[in-house]
Every structure is written in structure tokens, then in C-alpha cells.
N, CA, C and O atoms as CSV, one atom per row, in Angstrom:
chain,resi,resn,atom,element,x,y,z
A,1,UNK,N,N,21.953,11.655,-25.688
A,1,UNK,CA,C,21.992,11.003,-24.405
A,1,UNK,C,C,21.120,9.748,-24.472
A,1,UNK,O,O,20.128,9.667,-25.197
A,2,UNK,N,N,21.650,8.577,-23.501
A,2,UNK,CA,C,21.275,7.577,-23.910
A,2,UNK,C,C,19.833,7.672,-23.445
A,2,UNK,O,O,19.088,7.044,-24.197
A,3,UNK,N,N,19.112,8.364,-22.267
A,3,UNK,CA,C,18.138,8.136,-21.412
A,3,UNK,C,C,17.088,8.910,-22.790
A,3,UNK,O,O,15.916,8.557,-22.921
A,4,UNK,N,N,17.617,9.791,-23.565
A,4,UNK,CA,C,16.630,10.347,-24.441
A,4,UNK,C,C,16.014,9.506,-25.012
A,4,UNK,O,O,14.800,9.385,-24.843
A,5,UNK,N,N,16.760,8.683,-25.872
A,5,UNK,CA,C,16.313,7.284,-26.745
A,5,UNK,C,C,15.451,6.811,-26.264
A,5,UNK,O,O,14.364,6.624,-26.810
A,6,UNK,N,N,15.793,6.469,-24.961
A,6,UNK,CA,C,14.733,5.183,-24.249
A,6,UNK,C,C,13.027,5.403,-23.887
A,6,UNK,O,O,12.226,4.471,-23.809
A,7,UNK,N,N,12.652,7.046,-23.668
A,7,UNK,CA,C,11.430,7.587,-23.690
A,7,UNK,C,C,11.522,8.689,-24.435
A,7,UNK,O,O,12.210,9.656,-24.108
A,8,UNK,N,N,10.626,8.597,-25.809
A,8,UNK,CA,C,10.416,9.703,-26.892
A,8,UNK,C,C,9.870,11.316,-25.716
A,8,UNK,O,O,8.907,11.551,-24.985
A,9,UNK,N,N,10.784,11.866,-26.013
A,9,UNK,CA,C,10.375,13.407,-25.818
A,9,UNK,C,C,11.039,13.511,-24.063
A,9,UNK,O,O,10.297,14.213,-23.377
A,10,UNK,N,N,11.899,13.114,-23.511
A,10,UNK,CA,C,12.287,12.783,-22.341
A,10,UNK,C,C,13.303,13.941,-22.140
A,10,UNK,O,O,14.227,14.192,-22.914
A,11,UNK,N,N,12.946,14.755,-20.759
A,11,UNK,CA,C,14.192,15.997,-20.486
A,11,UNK,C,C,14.878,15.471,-19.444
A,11,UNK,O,O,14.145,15.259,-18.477
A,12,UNK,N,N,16.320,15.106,-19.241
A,12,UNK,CA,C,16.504,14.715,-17.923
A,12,UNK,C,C,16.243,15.953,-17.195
A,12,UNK,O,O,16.643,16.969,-17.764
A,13,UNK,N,N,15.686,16.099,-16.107
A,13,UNK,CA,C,16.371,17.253,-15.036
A,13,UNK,C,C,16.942,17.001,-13.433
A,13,UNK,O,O,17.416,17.869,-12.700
A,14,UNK,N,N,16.760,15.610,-13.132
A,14,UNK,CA,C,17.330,15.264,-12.156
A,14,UNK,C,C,18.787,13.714,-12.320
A,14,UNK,O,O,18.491,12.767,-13.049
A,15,UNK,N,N,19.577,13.707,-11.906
A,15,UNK,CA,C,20.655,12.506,-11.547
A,15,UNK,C,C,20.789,12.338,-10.306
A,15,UNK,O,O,21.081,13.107,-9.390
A,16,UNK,N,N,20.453,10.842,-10.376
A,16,UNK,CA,C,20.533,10.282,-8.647
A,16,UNK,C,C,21.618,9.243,-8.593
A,16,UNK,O,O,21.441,8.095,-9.001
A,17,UNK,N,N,22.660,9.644,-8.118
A,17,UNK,CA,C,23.871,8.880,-8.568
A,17,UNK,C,C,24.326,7.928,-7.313
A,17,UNK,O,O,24.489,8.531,-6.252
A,18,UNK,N,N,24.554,6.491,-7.305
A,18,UNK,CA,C,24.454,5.597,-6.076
A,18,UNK,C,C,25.501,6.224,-5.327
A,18,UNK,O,O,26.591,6.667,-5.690
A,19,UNK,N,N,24.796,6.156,-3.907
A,19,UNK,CA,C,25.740,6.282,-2.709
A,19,UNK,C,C,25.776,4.922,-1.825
A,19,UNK,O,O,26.181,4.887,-0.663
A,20,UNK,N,N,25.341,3.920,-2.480
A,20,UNK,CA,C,25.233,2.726,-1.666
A,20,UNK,C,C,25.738,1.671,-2.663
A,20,UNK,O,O,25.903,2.122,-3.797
A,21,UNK,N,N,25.960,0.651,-2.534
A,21,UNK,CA,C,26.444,-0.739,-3.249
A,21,UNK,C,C,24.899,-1.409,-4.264
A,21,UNK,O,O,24.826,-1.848,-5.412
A,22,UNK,N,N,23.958,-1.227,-3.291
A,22,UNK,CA,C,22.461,-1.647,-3.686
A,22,UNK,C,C,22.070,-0.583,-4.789
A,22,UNK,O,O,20.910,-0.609,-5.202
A,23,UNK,N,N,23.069,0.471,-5.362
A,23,UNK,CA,C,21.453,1.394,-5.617
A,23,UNK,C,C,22.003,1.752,-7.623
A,23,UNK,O,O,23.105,1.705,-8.169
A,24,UNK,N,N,20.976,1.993,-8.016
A,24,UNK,CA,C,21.502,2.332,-9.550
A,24,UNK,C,C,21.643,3.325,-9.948
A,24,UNK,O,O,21.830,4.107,-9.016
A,25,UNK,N,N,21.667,3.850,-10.990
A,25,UNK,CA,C,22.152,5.168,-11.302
A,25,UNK,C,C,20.590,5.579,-11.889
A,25,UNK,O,O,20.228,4.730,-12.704
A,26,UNK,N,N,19.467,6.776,-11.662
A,26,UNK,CA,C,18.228,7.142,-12.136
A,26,UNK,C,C,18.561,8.596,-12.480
A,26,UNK,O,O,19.143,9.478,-11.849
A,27,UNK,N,N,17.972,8.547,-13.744
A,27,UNK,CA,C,17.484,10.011,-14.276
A,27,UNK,C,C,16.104,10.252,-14.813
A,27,UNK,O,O,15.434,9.901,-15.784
A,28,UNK,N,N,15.919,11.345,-13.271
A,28,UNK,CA,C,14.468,11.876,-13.508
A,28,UNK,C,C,13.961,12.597,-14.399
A,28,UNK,O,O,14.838,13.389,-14.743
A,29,UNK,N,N,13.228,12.735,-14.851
A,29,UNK,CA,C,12.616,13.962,-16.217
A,29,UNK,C,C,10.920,13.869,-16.479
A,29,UNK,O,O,10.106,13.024,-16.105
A,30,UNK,N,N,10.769,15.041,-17.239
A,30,UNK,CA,C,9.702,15.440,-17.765
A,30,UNK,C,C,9.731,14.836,-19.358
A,30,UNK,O,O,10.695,14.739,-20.117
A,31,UNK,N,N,8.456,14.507,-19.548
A,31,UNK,CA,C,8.298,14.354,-21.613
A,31,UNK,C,C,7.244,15.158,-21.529
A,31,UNK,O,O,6.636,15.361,-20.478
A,32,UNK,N,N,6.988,15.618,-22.530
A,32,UNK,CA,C,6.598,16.492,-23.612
A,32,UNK,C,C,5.139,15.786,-23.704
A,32,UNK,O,O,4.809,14.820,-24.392
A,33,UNK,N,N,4.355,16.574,-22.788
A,33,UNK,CA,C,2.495,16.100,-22.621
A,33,UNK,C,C,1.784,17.591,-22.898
A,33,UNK,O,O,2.267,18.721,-22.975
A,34,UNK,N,N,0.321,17.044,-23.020
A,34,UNK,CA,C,-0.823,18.268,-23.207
A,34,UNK,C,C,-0.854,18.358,-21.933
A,34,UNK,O,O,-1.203,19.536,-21.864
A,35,UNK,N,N,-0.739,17.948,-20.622
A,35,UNK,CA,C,-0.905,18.179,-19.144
A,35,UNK,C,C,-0.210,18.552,-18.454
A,35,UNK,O,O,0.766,17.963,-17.989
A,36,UNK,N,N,-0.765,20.160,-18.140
A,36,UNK,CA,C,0.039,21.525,-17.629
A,36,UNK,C,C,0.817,21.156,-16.011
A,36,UNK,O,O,1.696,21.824,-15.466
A,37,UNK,N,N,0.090,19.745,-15.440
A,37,UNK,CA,C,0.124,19.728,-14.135
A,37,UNK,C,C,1.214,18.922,-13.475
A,37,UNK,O,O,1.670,18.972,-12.332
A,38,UNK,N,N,1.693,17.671,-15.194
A,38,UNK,CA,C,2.596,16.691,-14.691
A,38,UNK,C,C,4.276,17.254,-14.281
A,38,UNK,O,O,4.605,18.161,-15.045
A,39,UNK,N,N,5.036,17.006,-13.562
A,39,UNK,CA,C,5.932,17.491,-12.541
A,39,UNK,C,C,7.318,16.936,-13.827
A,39,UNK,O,O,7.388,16.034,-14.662
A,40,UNK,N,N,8.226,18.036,-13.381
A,40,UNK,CA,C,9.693,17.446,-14.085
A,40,UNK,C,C,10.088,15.933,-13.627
A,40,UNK,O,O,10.981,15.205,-14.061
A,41,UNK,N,N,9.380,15.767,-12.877
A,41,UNK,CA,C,10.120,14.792,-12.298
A,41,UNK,C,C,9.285,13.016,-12.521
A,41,UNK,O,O,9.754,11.967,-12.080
A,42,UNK,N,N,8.129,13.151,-13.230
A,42,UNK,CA,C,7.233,11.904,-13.291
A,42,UNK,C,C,7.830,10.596,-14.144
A,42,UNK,O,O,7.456,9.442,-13.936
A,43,UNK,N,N,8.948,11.032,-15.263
A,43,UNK,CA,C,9.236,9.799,-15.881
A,43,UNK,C,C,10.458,9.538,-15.239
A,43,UNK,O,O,11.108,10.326,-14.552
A,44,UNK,N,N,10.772,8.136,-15.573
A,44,UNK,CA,C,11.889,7.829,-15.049
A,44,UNK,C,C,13.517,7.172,-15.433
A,44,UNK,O,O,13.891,7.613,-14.346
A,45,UNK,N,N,14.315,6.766,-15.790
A,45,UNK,CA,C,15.250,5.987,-16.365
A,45,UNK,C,C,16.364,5.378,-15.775
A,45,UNK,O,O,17.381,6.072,-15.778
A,46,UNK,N,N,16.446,4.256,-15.265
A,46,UNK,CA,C,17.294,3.591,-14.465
A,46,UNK,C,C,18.267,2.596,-15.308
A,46,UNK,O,O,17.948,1.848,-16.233
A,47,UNK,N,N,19.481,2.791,-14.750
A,47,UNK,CA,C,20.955,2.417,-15.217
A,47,UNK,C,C,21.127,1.163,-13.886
A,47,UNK,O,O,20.968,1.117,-12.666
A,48,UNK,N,N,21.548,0.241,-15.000
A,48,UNK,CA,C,22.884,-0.728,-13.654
A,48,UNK,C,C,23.715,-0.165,-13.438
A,48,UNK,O,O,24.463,0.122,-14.372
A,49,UNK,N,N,24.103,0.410,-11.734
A,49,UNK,CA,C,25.713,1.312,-11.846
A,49,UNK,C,C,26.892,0.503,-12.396
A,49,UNK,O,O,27.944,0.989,-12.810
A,50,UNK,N,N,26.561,-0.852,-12.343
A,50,UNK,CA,C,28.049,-1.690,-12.496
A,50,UNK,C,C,28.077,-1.986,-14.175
A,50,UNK,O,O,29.252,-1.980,-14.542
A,51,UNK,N,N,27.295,-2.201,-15.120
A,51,UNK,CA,C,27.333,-2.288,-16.670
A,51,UNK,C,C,27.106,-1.296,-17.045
A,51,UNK,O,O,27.823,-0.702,-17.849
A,52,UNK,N,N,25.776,-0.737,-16.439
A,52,UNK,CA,C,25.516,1.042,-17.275
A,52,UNK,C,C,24.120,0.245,-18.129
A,52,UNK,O,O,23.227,0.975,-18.559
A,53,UNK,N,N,24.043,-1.063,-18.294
A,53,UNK,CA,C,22.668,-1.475,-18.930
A,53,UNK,C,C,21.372,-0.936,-18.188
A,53,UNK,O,O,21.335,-0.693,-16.982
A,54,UNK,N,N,20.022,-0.740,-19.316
A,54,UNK,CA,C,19.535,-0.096,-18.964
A,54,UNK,C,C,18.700,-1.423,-18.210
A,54,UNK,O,O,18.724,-2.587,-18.611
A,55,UNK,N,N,17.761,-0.755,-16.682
A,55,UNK,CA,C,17.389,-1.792,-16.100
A,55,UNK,C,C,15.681,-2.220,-16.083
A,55,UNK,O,O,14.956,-3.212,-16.016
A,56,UNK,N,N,15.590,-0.176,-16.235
A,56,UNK,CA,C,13.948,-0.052,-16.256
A,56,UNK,C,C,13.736,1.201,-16.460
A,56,UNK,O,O,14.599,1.953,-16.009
A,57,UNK,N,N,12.586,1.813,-17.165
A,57,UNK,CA,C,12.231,2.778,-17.921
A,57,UNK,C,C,10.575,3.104,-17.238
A,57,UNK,O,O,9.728,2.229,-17.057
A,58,UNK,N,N,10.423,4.402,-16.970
A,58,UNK,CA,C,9.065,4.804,-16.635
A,58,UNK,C,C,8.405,6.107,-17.137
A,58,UNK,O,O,8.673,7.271,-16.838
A,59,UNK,N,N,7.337,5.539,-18.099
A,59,UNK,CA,C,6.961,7.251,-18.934
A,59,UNK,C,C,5.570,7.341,-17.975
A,59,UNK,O,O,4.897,6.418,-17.517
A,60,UNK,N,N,5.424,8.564,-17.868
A,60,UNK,CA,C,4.475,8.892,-16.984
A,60,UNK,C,C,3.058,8.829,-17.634
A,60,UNK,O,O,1.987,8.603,-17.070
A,61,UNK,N,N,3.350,9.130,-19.210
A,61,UNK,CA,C,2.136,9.140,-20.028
A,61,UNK,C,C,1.489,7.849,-20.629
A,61,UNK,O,O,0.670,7.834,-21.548
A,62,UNK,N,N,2.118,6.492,-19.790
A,62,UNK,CA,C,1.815,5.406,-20.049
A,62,UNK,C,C,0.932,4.797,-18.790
A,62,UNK,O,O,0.140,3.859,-18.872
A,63,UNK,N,N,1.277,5.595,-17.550
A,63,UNK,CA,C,0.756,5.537,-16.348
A,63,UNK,C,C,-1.113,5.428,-16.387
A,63,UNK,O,O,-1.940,5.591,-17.284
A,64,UNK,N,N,-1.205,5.063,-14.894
A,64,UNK,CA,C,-2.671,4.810,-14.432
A,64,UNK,C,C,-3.216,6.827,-14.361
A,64,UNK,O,O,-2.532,7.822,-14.598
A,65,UNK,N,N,-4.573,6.712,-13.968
A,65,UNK,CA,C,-5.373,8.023,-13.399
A,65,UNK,C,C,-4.250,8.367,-12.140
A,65,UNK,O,O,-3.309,9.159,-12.104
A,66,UNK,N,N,-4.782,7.419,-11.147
A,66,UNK,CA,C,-3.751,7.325,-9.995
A,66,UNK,C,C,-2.460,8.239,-9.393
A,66,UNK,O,O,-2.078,8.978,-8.486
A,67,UNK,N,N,-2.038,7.420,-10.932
A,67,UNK,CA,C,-0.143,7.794,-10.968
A,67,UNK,C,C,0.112,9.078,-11.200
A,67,UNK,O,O,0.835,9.853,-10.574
A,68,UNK,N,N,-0.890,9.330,-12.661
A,68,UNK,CA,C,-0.596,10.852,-13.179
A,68,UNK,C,C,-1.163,11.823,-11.797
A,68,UNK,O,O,-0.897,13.000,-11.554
A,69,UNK,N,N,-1.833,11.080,-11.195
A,69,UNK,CA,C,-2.898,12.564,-10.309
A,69,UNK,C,C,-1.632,13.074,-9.038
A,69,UNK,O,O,-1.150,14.105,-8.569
A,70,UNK,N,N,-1.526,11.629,-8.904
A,70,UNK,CA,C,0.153,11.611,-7.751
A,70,UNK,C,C,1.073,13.018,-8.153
A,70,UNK,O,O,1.400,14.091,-7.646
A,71,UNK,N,N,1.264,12.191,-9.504
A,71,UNK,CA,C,2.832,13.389,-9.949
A,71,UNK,C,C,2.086,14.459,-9.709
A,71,UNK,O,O,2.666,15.107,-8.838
A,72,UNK,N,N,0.918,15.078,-10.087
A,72,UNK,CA,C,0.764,16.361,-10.642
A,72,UNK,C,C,0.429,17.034,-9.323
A,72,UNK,O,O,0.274,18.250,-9.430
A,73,UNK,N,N,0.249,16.425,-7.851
A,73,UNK,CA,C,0.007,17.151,-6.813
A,73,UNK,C,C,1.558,17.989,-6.834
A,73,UNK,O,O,1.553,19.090,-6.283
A,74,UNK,N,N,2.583,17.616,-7.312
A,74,UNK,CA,C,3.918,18.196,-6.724
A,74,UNK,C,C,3.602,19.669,-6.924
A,74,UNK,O,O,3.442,20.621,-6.159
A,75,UNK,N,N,3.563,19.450,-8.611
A,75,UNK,CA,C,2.500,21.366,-8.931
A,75,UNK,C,C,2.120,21.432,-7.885
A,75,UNK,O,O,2.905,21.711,-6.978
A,76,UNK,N,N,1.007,21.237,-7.680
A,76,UNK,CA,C,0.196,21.852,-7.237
A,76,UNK,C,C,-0.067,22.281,-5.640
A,76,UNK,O,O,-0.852,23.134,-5.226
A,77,UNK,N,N,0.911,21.352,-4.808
A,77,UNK,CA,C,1.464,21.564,-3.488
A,77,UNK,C,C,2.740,22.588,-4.053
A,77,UNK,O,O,2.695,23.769,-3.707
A,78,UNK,N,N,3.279,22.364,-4.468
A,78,UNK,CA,C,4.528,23.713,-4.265
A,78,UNK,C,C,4.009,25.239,-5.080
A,78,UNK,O,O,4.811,26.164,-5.204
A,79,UNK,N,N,2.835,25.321,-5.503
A,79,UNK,CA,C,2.050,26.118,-6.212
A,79,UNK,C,C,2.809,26.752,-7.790
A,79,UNK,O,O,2.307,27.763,-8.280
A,80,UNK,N,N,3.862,26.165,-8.409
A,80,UNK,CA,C,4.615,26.789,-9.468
A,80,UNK,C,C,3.663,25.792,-10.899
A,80,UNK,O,O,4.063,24.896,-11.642
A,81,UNK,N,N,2.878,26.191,-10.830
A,81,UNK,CA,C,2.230,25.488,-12.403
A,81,UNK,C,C,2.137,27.304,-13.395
A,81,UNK,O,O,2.350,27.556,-14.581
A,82,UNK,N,N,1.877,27.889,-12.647
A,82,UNK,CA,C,1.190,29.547,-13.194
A,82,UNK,C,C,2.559,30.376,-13.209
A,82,UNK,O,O,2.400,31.581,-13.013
A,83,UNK,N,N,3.367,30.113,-13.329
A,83,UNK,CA,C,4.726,31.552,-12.857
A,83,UNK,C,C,4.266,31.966,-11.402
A,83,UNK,O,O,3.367,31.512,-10.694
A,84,UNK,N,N,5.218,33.018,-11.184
A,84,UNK,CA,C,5.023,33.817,-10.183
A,84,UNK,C,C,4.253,34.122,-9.337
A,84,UNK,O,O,4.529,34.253,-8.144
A,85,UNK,N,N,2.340,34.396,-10.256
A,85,UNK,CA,C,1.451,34.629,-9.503
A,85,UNK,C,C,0.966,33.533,-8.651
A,85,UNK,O,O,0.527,33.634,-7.505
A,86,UNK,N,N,1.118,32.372,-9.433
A,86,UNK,CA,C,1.106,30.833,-8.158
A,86,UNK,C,C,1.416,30.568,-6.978
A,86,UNK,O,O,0.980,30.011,-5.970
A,87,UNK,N,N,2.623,31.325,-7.513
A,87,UNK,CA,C,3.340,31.132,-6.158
A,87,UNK,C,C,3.106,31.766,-4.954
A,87,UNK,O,O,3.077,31.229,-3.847
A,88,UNK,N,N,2.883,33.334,-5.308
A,88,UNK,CA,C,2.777,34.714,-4.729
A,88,UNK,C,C,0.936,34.320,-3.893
A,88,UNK,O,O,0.654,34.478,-2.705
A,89,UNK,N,N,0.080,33.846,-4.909
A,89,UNK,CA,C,-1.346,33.069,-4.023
A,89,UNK,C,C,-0.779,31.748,-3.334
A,89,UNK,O,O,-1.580,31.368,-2.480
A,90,UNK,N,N,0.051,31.137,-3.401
A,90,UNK,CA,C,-0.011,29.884,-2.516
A,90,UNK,C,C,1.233,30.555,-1.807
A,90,UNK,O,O,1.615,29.797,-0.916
A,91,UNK,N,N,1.950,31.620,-1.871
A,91,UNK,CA,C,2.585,31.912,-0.264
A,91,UNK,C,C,1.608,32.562,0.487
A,91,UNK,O,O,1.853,32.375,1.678
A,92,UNK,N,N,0.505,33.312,0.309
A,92,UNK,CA,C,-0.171,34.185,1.055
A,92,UNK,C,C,-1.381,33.149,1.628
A,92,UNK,O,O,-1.893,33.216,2.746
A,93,UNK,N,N,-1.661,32.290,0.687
A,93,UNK,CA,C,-2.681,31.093,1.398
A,93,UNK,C,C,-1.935,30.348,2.631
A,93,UNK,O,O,-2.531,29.998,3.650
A,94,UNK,N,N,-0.610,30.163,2.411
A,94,UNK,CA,C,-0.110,29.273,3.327
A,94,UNK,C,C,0.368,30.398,4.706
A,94,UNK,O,O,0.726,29.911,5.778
A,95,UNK,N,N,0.321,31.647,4.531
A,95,UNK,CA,C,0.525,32.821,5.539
A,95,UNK,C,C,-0.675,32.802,6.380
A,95,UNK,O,O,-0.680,33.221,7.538
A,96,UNK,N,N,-2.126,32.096,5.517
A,96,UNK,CA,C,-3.213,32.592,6.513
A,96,UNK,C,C,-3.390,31.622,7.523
A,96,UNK,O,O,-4.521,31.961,7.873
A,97,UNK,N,N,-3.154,30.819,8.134
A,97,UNK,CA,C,-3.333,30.259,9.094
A,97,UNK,C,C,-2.172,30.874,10.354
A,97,UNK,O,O,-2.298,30.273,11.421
A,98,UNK,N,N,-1.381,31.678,10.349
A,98,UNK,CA,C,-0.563,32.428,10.841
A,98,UNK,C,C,-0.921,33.533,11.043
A,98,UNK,O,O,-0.328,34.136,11.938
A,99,UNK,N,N,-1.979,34.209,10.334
A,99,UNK,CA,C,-2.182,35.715,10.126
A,99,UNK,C,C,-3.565,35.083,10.534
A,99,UNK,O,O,-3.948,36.247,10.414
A,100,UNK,N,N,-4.518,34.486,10.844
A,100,UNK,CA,C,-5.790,33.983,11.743
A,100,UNK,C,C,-5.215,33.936,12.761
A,100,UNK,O,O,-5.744,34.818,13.438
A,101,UNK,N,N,-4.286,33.371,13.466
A,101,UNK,CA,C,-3.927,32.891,14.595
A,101,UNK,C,C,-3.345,34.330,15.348
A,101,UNK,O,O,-3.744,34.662,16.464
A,102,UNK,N,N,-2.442,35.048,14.644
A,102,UNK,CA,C,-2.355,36.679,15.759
A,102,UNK,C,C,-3.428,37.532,15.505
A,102,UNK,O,O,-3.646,38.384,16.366
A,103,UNK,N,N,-4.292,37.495,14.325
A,103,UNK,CA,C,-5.692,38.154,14.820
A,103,UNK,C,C,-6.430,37.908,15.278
A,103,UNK,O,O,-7.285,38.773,15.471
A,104,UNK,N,N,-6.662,36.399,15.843
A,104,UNK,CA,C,-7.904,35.987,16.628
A,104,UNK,C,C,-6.908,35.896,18.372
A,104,UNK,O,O,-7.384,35.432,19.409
A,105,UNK,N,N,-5.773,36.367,18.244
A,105,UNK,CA,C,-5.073,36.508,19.250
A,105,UNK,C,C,-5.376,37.722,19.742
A,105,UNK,O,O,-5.856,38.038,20.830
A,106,UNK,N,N,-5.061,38.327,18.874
A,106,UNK,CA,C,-5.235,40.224,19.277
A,106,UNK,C,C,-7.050,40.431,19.400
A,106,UNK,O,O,-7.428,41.471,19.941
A,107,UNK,N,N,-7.496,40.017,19.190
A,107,UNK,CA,C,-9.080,40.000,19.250
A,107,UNK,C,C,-9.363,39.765,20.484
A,107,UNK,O,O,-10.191,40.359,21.175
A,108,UNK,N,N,-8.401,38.541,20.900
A,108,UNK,CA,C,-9.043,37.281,22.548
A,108,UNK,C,C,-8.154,38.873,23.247
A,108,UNK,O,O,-8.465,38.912,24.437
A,109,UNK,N,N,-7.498,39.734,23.005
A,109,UNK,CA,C,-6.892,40.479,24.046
A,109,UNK,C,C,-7.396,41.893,24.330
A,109,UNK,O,O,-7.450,42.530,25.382
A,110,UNK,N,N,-7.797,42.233,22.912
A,110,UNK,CA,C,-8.620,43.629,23.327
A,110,UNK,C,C,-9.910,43.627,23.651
A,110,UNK,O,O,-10.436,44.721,23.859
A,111,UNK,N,N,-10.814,42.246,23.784
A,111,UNK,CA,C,-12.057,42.176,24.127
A,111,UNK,C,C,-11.739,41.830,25.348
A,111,UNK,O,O,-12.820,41.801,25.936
A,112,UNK,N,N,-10.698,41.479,26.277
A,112,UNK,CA,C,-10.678,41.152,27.358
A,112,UNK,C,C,-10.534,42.415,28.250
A,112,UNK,O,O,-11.226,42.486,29.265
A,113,UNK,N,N,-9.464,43.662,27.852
A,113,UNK,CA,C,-9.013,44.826,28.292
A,113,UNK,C,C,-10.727,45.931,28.662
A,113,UNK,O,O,-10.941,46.695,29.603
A,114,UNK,N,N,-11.435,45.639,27.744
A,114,UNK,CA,C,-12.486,46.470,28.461
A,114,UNK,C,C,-13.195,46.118,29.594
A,114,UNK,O,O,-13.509,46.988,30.406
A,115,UNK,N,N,-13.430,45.184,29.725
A,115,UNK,CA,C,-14.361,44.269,31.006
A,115,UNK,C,C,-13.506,44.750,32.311
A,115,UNK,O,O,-14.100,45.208,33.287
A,116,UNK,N,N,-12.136,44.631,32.285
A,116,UNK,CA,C,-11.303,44.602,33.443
A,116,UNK,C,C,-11.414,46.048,33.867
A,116,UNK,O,O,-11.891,46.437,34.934
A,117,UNK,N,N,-10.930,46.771,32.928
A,117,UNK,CA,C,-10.916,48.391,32.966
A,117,UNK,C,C,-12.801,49.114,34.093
A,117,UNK,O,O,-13.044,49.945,34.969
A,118,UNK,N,N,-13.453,48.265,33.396
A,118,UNK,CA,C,-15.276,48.334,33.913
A,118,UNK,C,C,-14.908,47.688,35.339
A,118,UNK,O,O,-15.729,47.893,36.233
A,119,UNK,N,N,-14.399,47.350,35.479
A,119,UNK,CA,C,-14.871,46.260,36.436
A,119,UNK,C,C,-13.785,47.024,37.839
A,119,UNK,O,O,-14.162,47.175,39.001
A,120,UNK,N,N,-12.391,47.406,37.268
A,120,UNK,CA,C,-11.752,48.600,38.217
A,120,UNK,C,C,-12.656,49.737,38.199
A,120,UNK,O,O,-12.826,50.254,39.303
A,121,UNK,N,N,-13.491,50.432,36.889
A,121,UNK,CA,C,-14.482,51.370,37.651
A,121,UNK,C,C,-15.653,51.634,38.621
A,121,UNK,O,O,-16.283,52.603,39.043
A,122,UNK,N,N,-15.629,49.941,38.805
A,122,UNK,CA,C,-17.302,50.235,39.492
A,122,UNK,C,C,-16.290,49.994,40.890
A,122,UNK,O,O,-16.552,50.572,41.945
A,123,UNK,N,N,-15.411,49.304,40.786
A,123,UNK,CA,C,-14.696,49.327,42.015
A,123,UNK,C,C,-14.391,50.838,42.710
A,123,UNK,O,O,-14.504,50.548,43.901
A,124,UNK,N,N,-14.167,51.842,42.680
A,124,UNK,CA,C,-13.852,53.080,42.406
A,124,UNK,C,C,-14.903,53.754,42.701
A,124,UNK,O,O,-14.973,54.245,43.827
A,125,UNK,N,N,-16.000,53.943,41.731
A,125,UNK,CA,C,-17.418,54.645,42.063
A,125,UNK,C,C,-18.118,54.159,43.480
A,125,UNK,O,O,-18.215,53.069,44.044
A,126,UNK,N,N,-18.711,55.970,43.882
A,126,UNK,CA,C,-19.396,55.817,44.893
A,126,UNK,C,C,-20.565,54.563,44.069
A,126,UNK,O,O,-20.656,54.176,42.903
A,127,UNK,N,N,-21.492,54.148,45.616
A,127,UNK,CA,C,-22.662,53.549,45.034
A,127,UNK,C,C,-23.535,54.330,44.336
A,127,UNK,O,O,-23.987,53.718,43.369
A,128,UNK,N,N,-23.909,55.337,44.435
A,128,UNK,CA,C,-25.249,55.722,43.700
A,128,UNK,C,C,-24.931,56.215,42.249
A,128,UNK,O,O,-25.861,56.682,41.593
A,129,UNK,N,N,-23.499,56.132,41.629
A,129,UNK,CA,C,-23.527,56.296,40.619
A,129,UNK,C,C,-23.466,54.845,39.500
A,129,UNK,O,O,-23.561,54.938,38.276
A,130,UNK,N,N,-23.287,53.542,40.268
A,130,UNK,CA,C,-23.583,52.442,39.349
A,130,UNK,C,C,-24.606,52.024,39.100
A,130,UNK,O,O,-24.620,50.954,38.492
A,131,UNK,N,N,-26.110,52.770,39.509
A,131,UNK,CA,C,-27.086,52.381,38.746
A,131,UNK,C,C,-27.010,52.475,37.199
A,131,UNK,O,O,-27.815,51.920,36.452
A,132,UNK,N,N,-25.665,53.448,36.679
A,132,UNK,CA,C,-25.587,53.707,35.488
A,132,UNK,C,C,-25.331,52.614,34.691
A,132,UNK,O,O,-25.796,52.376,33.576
A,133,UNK,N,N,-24.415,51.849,35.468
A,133,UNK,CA,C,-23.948,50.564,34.756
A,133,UNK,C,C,-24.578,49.435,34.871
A,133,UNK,O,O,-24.121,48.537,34.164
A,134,UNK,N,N,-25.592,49.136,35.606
A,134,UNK,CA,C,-26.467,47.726,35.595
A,134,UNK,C,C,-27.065,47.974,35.169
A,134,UNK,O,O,-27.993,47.210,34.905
């Protein structure tokens, strides 16, 4: 494949094929780095749709600090750098702000239920038995 040639060690895994008059033909991919974090998707290879000449080429391992730190959030926001267990800790991290929110719910509701319940008993009791409660 021609996009292999153009960056040593280049996998395509994405084709972005024009849906507009303006746009070229790009295939996204991964090359072959020591850095567990960079994304399938950081290098790049762009086609003229109308010749097929190549127009522009982007290896990620030629990139700034910047660039590489960019790609490698994709890891690390979608949590798949580790297999499974990545994922399985960044679904349950992203559960806890959901699972705070109905327990500090259920908390604001059963600390409210006793006061009221007290507050119908003293209503209820003769007087001389709420010296118990003040």
C-alpha cells in the first residue's frame, strides 16, 4: 500500500474518504513506537482525491512534546491503553460521580426522616413527658 511507503512502520486503521468537492482522501494510522500511550490514530497520510498524488504526510514520532501528549490523551480519556482492566477502572471511575450523587441523595433523605418523625412525637406527648427530650 502506497500510504505504507510514505511513513516507515505505518498501520492504516482509519479511511476518510471525501464527501465534499474541497476535501482529500486521509489515512489515519499508528507506526511502530516505544510509547504505550500514542493512539492508532496520530500519523497521518493525505491523497489529492482528483490525481491520487500524495499531498502531505504526518508521523507522529517526528512531532513536538505538545503533539505527542495531545494524541496520547485519546488512551487515556477512553481508558483502553491496559486491556480490559482499563477499561473496567475507567468505567467505574466515570460511575462515581453518579453513585456520589444517589448516596449523598439517600443520606440528604434519611437524615431528614428522623427529625420529622421527633418532632410528630413531641407533638403527641403529654407535657411532662418532654423533659425527656430537651
Amino acid at each position: 500500500m502506497a500510504s505504507q511507503q510514505e511513513i516507515p512502520s505505518f498501520i492504516p486503521n482509519y479511511l476518510a474518504i471525501p464527501n465534499e468537492d474541497d476535501m482529500d482522501i486521509m489515512f489515519f494510522g499508528s507506526v511502530v513506537t516505544n510509547n504505550p500511550l500514542l493512539s492508532q490514530y496520530g500519523s497521518m497520510v493525505v491523497y489529492d482525491h482528483h490525481t491520487g498524488e500524495l499531498k502531505t504526510k504526518y508521523d507522529i514520532r517526528h512531532a513536538g512534546v505538545l503533539q505527542k501528549f495531545d494524541d496520547s490523551t485519546r488512551k487515556l480519556h477512553f481508558g483502553y491503553f491496559a486491556g480490559i482492566w482499563s477499561k473496567i477502572i475507567w468505567s467505574i471511575v466515570g460511575l462515581a460521580p453518579v453513585i456520589l450523587m444517589v448516596t449523598g441523595t439517600l443520606m440528604f433523605i434519611i437524615r431528614r426522616q428522623p427529625k420529622t418523625r421527633l418532632n410528630r412525637r413531641k407533638k403527641t406527648l403529654p407535657a411532662h413527658s418532654l423533659k425527656h427530650y430537651n
